[in-house]
mmCIF entry with sequence, helices, sheets and N, C-alpha, C, O atoms, coordinates in Angstrom:
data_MODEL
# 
_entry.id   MODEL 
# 
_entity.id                         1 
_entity.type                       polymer 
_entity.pdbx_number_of_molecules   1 
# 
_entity_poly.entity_id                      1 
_entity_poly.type                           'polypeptide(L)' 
_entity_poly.nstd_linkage                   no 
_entity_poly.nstd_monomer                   no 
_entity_poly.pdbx_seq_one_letter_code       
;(UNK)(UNK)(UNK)(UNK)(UNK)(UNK)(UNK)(UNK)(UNK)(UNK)(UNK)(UNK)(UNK)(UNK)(UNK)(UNK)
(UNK)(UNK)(UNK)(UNK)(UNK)(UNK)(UNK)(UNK)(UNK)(UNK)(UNK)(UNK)(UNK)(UNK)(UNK)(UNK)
(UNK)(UNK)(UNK)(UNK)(UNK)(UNK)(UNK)(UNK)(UNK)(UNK)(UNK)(UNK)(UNK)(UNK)(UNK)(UNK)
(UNK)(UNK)(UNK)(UNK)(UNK)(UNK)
;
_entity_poly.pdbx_seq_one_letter_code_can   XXXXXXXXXXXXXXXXXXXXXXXXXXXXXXXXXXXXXXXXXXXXXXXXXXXXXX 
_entity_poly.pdbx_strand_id                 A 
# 
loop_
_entity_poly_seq.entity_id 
_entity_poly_seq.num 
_entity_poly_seq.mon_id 
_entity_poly_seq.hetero 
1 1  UNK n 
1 2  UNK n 
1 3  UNK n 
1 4  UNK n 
1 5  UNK n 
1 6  UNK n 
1 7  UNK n 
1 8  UNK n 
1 9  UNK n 
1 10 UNK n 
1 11 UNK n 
1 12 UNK n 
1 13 UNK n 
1 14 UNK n 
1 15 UNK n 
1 16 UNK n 
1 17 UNK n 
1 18 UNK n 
1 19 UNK n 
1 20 UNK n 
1 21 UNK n 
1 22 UNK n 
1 23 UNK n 
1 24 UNK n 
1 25 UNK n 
1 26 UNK n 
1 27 UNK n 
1 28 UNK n 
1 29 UNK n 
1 30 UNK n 
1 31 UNK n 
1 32 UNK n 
1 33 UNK n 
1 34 UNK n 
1 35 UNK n 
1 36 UNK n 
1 37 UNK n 
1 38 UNK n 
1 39 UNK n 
1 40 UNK n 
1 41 UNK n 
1 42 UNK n 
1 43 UNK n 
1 44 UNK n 
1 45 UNK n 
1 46 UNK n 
1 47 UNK n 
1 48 UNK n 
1 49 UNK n 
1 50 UNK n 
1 51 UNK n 
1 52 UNK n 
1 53 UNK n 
1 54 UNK n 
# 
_struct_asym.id          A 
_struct_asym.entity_id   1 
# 
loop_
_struct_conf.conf_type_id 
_struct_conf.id 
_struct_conf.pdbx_PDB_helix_id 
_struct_conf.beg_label_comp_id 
_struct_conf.beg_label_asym_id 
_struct_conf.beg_label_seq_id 
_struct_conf.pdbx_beg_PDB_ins_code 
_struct_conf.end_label_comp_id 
_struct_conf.end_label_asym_id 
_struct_conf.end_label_seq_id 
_struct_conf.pdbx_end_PDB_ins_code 
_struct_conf.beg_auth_comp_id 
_struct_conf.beg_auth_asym_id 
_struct_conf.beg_auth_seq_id 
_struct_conf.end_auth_comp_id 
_struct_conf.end_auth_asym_id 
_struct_conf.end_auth_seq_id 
_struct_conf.pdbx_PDB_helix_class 
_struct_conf.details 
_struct_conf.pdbx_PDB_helix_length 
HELX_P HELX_P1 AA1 UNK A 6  ? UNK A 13 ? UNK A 6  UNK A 13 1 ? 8  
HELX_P HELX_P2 AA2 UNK A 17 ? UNK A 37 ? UNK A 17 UNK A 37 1 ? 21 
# 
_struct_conf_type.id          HELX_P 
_struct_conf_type.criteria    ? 
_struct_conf_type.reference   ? 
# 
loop_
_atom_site.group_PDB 
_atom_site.id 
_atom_site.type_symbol 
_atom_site.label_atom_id 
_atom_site.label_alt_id 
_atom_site.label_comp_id 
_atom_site.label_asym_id 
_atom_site.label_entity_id 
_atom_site.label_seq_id 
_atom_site.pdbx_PDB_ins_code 
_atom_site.Cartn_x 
_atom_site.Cartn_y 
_atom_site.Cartn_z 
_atom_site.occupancy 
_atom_site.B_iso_or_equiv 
_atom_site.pdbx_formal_charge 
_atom_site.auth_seq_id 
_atom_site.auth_comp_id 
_atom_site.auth_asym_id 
_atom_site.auth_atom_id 
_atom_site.pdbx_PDB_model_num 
ATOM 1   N N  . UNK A 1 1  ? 91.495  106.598 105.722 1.00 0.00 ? 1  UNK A N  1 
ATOM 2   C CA . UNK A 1 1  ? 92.358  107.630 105.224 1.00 0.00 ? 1  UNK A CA 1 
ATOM 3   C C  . UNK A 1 1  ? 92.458  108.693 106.304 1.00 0.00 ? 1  UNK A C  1 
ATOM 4   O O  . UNK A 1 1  ? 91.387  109.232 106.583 1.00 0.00 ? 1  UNK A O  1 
ATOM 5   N N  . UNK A 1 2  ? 93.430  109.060 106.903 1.00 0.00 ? 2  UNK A N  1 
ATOM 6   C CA . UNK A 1 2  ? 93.780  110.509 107.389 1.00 0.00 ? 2  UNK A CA 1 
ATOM 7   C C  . UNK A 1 2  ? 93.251  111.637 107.382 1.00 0.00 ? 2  UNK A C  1 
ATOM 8   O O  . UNK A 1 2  ? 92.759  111.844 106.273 1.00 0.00 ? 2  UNK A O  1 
ATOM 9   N N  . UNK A 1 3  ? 93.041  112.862 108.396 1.00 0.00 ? 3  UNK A N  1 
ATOM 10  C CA . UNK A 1 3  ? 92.624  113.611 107.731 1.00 0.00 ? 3  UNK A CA 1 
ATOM 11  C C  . UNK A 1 3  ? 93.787  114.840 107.064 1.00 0.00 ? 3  UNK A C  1 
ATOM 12  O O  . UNK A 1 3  ? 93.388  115.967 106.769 1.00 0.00 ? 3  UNK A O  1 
ATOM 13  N N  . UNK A 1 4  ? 94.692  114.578 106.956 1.00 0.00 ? 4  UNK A N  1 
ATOM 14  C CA . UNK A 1 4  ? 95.450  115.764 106.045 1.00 0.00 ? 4  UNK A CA 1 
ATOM 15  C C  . UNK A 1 4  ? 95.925  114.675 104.799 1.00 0.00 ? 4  UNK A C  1 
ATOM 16  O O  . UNK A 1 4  ? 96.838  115.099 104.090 1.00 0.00 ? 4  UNK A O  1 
ATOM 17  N N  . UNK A 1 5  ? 95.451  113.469 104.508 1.00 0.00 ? 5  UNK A N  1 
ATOM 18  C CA . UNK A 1 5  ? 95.376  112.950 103.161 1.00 0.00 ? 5  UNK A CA 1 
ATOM 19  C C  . UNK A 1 5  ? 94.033  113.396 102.632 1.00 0.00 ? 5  UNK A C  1 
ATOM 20  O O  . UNK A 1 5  ? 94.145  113.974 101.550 1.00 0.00 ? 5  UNK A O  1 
ATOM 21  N N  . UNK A 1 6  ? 92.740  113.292 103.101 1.00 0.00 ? 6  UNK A N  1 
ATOM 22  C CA . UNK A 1 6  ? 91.705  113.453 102.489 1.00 0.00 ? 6  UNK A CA 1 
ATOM 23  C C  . UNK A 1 6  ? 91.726  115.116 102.371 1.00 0.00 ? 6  UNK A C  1 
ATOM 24  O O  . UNK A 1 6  ? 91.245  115.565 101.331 1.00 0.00 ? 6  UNK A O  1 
ATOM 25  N N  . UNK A 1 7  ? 92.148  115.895 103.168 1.00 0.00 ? 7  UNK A N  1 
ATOM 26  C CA . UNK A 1 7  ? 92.376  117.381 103.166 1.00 0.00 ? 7  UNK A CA 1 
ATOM 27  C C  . UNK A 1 7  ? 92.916  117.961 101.871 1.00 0.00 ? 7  UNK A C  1 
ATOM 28  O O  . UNK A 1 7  ? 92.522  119.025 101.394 1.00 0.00 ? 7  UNK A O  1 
ATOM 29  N N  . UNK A 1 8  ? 94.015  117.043 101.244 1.00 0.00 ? 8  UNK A N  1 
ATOM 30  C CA . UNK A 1 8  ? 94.855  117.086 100.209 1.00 0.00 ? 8  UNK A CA 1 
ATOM 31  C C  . UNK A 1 8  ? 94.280  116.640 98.997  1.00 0.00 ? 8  UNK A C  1 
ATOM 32  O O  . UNK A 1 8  ? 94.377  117.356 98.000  1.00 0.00 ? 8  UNK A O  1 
ATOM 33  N N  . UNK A 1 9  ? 93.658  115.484 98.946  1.00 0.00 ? 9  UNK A N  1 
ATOM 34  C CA . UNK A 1 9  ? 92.841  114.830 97.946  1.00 0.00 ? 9  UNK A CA 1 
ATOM 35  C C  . UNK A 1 9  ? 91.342  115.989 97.466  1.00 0.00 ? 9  UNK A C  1 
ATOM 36  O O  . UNK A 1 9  ? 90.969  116.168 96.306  1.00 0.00 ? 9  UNK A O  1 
ATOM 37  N N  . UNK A 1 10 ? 90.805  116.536 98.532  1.00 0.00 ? 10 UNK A N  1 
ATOM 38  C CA . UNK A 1 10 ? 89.900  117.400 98.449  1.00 0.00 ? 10 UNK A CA 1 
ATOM 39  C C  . UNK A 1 10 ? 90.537  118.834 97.927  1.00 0.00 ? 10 UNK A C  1 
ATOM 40  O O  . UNK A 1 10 ? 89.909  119.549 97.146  1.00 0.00 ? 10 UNK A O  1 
ATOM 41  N N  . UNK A 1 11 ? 91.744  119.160 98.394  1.00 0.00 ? 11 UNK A N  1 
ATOM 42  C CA . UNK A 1 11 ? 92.023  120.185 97.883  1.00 0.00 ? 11 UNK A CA 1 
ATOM 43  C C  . UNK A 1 11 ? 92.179  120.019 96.194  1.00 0.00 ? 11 UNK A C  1 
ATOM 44  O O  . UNK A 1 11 ? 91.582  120.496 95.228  1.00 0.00 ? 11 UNK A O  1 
ATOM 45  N N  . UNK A 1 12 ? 92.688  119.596 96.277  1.00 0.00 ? 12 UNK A N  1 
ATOM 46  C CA . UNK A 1 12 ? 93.230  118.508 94.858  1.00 0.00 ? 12 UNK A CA 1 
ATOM 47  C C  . UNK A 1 12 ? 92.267  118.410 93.590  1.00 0.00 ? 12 UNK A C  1 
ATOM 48  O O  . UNK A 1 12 ? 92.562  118.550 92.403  1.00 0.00 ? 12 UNK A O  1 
ATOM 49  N N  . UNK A 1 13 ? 91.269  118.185 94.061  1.00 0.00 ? 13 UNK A N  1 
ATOM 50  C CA . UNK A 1 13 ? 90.191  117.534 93.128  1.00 0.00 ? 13 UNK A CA 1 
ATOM 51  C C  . UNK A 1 13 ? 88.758  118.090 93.819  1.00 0.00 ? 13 UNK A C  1 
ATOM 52  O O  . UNK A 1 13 ? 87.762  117.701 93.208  1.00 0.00 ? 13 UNK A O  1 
ATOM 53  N N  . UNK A 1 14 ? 88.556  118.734 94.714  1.00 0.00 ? 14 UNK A N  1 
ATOM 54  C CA . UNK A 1 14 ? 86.925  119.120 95.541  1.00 0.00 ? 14 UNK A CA 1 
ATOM 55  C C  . UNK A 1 14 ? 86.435  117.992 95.756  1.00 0.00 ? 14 UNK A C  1 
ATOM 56  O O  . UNK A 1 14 ? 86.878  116.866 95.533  1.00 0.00 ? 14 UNK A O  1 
ATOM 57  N N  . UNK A 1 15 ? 84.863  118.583 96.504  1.00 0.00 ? 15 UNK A N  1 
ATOM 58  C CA . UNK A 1 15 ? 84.514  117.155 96.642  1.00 0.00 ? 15 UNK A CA 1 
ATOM 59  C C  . UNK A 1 15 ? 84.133  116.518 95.511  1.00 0.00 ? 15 UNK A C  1 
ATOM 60  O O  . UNK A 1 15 ? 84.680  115.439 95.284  1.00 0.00 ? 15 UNK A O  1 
ATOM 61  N N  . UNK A 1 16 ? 83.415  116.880 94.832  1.00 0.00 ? 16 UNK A N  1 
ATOM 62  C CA . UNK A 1 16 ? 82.862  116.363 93.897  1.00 0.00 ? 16 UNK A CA 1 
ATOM 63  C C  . UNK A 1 16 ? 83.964  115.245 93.006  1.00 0.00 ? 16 UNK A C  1 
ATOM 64  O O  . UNK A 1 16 ? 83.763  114.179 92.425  1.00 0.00 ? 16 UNK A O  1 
ATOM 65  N N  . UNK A 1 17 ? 84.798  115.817 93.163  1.00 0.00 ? 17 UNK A N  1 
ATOM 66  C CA . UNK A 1 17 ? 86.039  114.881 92.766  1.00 0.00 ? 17 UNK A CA 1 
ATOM 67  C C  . UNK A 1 17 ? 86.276  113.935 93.729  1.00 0.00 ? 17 UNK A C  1 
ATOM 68  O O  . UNK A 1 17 ? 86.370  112.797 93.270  1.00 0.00 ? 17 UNK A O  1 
ATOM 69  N N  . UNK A 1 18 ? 86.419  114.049 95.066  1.00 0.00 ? 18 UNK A N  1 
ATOM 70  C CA . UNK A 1 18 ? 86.564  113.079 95.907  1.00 0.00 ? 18 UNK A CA 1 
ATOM 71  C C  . UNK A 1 18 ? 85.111  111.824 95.446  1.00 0.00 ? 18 UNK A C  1 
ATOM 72  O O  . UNK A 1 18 ? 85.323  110.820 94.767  1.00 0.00 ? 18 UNK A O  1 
ATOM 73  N N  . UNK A 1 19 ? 84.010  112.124 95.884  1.00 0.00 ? 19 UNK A N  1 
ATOM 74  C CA . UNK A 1 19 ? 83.046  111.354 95.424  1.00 0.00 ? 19 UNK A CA 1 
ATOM 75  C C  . UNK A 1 19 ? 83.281  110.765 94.348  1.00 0.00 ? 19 UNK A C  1 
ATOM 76  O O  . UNK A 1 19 ? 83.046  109.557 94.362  1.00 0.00 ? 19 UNK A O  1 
ATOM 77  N N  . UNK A 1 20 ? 83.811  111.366 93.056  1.00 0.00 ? 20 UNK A N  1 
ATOM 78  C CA . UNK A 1 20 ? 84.220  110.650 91.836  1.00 0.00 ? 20 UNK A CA 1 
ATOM 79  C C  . UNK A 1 20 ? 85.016  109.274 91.884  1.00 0.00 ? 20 UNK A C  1 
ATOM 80  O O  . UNK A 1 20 ? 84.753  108.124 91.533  1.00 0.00 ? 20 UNK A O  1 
ATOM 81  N N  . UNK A 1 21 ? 86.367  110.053 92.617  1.00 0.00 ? 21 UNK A N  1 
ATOM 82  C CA . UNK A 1 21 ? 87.034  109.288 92.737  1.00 0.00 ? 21 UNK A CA 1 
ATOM 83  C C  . UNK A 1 21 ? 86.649  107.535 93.825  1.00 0.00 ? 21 UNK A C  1 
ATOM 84  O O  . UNK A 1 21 ? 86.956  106.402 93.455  1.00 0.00 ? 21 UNK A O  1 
ATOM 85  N N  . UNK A 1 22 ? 86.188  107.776 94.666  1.00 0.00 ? 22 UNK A N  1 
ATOM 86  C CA . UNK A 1 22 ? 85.332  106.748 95.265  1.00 0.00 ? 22 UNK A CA 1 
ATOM 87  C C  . UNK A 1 22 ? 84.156  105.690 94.646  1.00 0.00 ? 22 UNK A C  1 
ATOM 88  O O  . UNK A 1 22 ? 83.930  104.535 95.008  1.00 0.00 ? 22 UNK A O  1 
ATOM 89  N N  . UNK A 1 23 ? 83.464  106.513 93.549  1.00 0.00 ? 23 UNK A N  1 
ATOM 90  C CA . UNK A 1 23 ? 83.058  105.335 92.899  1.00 0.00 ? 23 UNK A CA 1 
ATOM 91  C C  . UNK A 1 23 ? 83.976  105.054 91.815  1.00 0.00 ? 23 UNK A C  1 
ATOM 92  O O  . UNK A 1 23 ? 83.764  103.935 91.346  1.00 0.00 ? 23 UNK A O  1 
ATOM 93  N N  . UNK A 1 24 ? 85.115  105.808 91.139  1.00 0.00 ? 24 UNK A N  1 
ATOM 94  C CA . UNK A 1 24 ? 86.092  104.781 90.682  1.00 0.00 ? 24 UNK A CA 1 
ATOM 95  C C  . UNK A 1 24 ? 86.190  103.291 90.709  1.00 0.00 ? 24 UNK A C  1 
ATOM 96  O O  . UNK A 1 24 ? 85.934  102.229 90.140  1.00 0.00 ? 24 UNK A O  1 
ATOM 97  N N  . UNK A 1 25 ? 86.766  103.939 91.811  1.00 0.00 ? 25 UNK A N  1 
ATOM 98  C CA . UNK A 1 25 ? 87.567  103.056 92.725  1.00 0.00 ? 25 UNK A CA 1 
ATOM 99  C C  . UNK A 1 25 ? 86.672  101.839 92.944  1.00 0.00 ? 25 UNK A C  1 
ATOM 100 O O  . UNK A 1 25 ? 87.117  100.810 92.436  1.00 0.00 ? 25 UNK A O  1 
ATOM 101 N N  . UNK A 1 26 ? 85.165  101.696 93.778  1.00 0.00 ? 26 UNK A N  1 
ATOM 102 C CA . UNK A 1 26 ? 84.281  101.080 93.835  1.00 0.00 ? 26 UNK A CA 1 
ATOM 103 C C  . UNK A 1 26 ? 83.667  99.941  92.551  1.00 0.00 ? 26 UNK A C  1 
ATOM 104 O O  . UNK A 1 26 ? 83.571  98.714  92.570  1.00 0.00 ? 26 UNK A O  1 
ATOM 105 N N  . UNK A 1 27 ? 83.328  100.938 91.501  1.00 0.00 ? 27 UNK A N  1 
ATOM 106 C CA . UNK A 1 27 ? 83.599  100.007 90.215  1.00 0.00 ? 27 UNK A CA 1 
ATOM 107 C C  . UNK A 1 27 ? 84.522  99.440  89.586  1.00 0.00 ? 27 UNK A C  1 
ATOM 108 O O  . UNK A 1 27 ? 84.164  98.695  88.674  1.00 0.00 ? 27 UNK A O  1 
ATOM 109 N N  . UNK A 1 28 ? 85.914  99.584  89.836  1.00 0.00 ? 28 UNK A N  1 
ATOM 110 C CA . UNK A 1 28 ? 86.678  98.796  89.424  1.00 0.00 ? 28 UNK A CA 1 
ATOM 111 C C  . UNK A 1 28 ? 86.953  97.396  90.337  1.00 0.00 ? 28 UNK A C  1 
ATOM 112 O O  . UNK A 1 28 ? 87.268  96.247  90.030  1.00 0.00 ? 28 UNK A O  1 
ATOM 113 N N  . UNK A 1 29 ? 86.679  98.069  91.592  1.00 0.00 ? 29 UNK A N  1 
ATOM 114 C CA . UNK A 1 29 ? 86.432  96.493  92.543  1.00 0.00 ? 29 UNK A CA 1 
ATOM 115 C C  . UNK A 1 29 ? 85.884  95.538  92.421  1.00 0.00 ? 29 UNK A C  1 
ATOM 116 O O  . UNK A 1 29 ? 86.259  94.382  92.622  1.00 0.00 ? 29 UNK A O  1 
ATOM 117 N N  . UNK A 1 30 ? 84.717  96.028  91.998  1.00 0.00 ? 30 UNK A N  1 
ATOM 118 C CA . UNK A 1 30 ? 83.505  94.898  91.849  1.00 0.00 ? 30 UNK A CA 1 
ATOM 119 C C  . UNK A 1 30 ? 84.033  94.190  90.682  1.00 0.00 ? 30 UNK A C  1 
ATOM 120 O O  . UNK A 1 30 ? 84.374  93.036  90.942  1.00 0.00 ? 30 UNK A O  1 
ATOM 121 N N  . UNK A 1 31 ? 84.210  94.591  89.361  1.00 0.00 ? 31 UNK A N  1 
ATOM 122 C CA . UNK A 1 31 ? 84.287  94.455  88.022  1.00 0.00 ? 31 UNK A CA 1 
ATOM 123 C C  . UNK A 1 31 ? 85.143  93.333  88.454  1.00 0.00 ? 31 UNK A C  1 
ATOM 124 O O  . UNK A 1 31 ? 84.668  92.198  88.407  1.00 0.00 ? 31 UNK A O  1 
ATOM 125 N N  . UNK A 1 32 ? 86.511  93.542  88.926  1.00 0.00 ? 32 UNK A N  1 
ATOM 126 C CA . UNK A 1 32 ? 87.371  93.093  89.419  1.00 0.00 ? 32 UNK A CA 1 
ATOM 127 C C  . UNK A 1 32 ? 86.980  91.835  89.799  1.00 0.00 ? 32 UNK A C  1 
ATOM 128 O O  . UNK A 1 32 ? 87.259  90.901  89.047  1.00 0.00 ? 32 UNK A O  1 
ATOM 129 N N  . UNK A 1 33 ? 86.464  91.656  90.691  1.00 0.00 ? 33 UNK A N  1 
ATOM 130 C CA . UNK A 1 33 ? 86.125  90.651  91.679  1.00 0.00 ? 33 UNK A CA 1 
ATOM 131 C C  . UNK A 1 33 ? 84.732  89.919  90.951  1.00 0.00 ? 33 UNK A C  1 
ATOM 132 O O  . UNK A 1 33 ? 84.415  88.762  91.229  1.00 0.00 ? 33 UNK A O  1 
ATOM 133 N N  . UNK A 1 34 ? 84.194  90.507  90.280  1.00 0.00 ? 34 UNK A N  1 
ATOM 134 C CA . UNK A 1 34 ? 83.538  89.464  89.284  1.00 0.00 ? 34 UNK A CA 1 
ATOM 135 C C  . UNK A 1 34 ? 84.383  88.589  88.367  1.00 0.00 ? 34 UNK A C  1 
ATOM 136 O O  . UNK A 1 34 ? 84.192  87.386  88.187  1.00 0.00 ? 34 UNK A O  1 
ATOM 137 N N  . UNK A 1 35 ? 85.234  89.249  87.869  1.00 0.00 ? 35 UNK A N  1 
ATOM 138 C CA . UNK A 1 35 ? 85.825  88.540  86.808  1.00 0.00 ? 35 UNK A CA 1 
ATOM 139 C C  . UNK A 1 35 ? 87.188  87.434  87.550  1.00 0.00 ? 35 UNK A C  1 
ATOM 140 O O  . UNK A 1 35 ? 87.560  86.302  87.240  1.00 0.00 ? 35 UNK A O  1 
ATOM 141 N N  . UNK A 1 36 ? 87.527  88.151  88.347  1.00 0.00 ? 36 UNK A N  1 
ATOM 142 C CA . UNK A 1 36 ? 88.144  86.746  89.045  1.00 0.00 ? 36 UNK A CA 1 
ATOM 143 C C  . UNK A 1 36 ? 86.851  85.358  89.776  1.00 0.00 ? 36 UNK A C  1 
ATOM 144 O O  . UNK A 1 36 ? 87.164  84.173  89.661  1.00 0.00 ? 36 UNK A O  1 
ATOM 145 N N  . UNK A 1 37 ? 85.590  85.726  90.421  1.00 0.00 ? 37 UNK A N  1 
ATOM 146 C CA . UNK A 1 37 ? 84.890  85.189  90.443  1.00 0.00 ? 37 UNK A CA 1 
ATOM 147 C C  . UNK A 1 37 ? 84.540  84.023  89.160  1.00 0.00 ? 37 UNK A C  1 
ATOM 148 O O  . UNK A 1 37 ? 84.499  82.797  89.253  1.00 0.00 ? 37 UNK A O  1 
ATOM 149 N N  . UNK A 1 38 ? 84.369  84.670  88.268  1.00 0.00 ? 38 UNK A N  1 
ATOM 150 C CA . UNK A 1 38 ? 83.859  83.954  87.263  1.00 0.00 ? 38 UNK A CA 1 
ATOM 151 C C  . UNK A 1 38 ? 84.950  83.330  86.087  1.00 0.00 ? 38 UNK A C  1 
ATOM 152 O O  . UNK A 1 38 ? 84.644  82.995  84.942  1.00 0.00 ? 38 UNK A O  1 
ATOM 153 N N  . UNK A 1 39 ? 86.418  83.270  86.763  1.00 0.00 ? 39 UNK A N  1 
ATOM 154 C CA . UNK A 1 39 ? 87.490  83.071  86.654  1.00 0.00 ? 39 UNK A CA 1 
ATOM 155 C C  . UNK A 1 39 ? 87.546  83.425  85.013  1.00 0.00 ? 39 UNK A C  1 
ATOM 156 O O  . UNK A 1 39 ? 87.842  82.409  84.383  1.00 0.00 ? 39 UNK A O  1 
ATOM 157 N N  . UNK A 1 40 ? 87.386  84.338  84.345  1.00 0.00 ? 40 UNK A N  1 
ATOM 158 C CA . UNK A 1 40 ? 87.187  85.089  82.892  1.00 0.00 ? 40 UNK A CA 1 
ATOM 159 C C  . UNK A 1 40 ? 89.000  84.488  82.573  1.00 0.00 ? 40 UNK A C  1 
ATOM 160 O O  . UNK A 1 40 ? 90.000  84.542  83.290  1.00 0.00 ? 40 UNK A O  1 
ATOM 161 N N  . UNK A 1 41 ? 88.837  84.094  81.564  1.00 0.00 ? 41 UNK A N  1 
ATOM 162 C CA . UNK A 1 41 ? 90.204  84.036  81.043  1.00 0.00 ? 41 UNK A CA 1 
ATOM 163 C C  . UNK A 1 41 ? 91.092  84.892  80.510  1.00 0.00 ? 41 UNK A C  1 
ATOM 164 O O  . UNK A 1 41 ? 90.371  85.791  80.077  1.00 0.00 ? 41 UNK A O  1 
ATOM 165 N N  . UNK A 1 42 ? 92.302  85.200  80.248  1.00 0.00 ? 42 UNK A N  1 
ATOM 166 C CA . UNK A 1 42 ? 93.312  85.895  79.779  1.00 0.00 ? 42 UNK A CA 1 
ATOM 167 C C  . UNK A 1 42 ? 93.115  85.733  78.231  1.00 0.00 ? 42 UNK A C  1 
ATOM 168 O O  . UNK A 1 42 ? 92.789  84.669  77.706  1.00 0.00 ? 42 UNK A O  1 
ATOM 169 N N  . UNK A 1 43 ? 93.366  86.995  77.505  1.00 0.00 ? 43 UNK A N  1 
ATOM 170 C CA . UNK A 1 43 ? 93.541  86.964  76.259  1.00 0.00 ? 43 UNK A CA 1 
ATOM 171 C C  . UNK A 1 43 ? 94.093  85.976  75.826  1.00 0.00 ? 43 UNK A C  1 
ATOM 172 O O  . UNK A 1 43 ? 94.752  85.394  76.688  1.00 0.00 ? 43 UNK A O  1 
ATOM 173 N N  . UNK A 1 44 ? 94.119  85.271  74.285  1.00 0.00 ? 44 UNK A N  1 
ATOM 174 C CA . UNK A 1 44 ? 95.287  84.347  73.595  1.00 0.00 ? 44 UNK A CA 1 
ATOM 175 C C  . UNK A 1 44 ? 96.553  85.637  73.730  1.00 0.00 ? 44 UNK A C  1 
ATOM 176 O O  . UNK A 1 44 ? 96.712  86.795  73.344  1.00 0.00 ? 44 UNK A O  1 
ATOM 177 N N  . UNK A 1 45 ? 97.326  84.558  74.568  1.00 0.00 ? 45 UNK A N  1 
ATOM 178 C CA . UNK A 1 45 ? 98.884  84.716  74.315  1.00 0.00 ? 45 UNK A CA 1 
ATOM 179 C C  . UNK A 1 45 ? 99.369  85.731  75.444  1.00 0.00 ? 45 UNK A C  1 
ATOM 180 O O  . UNK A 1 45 ? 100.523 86.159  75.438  1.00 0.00 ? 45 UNK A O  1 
ATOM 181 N N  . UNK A 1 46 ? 98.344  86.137  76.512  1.00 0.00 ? 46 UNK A N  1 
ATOM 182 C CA . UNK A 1 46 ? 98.832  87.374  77.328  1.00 0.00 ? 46 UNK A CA 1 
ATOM 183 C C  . UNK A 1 46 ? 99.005  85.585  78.700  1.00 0.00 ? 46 UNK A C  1 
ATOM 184 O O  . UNK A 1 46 ? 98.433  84.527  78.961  1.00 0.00 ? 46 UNK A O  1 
ATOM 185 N N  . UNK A 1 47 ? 100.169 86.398  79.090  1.00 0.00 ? 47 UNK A N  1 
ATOM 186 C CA . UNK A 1 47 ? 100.570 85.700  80.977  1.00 0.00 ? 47 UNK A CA 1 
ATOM 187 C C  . UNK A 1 47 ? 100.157 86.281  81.281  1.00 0.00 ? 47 UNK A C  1 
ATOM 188 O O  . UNK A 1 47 ? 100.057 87.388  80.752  1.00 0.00 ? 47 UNK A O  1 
ATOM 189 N N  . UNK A 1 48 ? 99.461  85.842  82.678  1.00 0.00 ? 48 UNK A N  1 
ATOM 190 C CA . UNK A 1 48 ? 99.629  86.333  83.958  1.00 0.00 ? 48 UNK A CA 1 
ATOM 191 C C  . UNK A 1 48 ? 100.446 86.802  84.708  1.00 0.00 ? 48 UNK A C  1 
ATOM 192 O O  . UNK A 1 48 ? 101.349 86.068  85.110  1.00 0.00 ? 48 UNK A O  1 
ATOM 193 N N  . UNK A 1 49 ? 100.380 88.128  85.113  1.00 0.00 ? 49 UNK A N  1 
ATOM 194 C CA . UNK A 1 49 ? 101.462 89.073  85.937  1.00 0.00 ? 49 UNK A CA 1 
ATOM 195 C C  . UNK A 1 49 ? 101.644 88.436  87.090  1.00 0.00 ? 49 UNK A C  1 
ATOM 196 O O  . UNK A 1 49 ? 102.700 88.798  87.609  1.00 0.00 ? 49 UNK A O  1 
ATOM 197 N N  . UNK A 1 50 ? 100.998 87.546  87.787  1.00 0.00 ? 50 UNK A N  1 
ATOM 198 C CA . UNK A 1 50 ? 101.167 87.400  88.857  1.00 0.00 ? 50 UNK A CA 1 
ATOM 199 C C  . UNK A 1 50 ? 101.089 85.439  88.752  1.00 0.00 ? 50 UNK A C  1 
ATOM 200 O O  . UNK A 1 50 ? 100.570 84.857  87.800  1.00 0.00 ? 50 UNK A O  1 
ATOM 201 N N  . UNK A 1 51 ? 101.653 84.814  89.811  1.00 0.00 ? 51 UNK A N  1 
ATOM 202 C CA . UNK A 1 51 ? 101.740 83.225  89.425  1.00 0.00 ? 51 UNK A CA 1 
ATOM 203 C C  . UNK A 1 51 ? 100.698 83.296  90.873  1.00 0.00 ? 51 UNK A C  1 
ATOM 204 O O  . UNK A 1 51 ? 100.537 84.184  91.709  1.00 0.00 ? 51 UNK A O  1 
ATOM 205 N N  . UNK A 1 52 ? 100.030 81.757  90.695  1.00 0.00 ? 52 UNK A N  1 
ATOM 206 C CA . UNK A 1 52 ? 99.040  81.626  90.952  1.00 0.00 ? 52 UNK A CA 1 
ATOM 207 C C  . UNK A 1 52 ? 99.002  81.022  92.462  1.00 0.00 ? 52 UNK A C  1 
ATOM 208 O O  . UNK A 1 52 ? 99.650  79.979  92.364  1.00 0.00 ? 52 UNK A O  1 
ATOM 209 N N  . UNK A 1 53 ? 98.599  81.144  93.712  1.00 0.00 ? 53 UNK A N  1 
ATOM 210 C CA . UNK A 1 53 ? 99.178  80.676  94.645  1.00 0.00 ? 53 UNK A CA 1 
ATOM 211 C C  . UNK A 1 53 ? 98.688  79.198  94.512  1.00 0.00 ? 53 UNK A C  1 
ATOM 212 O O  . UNK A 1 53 ? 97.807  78.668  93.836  1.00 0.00 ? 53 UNK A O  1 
ATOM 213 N N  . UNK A 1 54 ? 99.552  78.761  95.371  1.00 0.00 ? 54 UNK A N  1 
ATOM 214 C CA . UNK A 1 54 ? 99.871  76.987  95.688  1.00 0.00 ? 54 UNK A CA 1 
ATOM 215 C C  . UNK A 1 54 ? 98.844  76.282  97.078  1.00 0.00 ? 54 UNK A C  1 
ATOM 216 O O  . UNK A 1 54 ? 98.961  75.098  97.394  1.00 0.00 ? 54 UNK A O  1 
# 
């Protein structure tokens, strides 16, 4: 990131918010990437937003 994006983000939110926002971000990755890992299935009756590569 830049520094007059993180300048902005900090203004924005402080740090403490910046830090927040970073483990957000961090836990939704993982979560993420477990559950495609462990290929978790889709609700009954929900598609997939995205088609599956070939």
């Amino acid at each position: 990131m830049s520094d007059p994006v993180f300048a902005a983000v900090k203004a924005r939110f402080g740090e403490r918010g910046v830090v927040d926002l970073i483990g957000v971000m961090g836990y939704y990755h993982i979560v993420s990437m477990a559950l495609n890992v462990d290929r978790y299935p889709l609700p009954d009756g929900a598609k997939p937003e995205l088609q599956a590569l070939k």
